[in-house]
C-alpha angles and dihedrals in degrees: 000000000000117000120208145180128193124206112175123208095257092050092063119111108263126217124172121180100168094254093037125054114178145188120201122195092181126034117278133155110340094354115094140175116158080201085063122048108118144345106223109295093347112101104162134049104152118169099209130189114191127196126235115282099358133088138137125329121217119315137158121233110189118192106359132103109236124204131187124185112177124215099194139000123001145264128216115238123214119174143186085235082069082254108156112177140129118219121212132205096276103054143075123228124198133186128178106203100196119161090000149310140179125214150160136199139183149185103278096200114066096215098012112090124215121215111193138161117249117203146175135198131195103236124224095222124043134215101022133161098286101232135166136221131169120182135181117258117211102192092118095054088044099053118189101028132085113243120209102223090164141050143145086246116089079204100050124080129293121006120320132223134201098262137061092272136130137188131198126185131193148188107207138175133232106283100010120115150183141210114214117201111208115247100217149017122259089031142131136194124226104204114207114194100211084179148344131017128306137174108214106196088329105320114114101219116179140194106344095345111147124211120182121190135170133172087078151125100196157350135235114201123203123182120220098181132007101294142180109213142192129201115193109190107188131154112276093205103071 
């Protein structure tokens, strides 16, 4: 029998540092629920707003796969691993942190901000080579379908992380639709609403709105108003 659990966009966890306003799904930094710590293998689902020109000195991550999509604008990547890049809306950026990495990254506009999503993901091997990919994301330009980005195969398509995951993002119109087959047993979905209103097997979920389920075999997506949306498979058993 399916298992849900519902966090709407105004439930989520605030933070707001001036040049950083936040959104947390799951409990990070200050914010903590002991309710919510976590969906699965999915540990991290931040909403971030950064303000023009500032970001996130230099910090380590050890043993989690760390994923950034940004909506708008774009950030400027430095790493311990001599990786120099910016990532723009319209691209997905990975990073397995393995045994360790440091890394910074900014707003790379001064009086543009940049929204982006920040997540993270358990990995299912520790202490691997830490490594980096970013790659472009069509599924604007590709409206009404949902596009993989992610996968746990370097030859399938989008990035791949170090765990039995998959994501799929989609642009879709007012009254279109899709149906999503789980990829594995023992999994769940996490879906995200960037914008817009969907119903996800029957639950209307709106703007930023977040809907987890599990027990599945599958989803059916109707859209209720233009909408941008996000699937995150990942393993339950952790």
């Amino acid at each position: 029998m399916a298992q849900s659990i519902l966090h709407l966009a105004d439930s989520r966890g605030k933070v707001n540092h001036g040049w950083l306003k936040s959104a947390h799904t799951f409990s990070f930094g200050s914010y903590h629920d002991p309710k919510r710590i976590h969906f699965g293998a999915l540990r991290v689902l931040n909403d971030d707003h950064i303000a023009g020109g500032r970001g996130f000195g230099e910090h380590p991550h050890d043993n989690m796969e760390i994923v950034s999509i940004p909506l708008s604008g774009a950030l400027k990547h430095k790493d311990s691993m001599q990786n120099e890049a910016v990532i723009r809306s319209g691209e997905i950026q990975v990073m397995s942190a393995g045994t360790g990495i440091y890394h910074m990254e900014f707003n790379d506009n001064e009086d543009i901000p940049t929204e982006l999503l920040q997540i993270w993901i358990f990995p299912n091997k520790r202490n691997v080579e830490p490594r980096y990919d970013q790659i472009n994301i069509s599924y604007k330009e590709n409206p009404n379908r949902l596009e993989q980005i992610l996968s746990p195969d370097p030859e399938d398509e989008g990035v791949w992380i170090h765990q039995n995951a998959w994501f799929h993002i989609g642009a879709f119109e007012q009254g279109k639709g899709a149906t999503y087959s789980l990829k594995a047993e023992g999994n769940g979905v996490y879906a995200f609403v960037i914008k817009g209103s969907v119903s996800v097997n029957g639950q209307l979920l709106n703007e930023r709105d977040g809907y987890g389920i599990w027990d599945i075999d599958k989803l059916e997506i109707v859209v209720e108003k233009d909408a941008e949306i996000l699937l995150m498979e990942v393993p339950m058993d952790i």
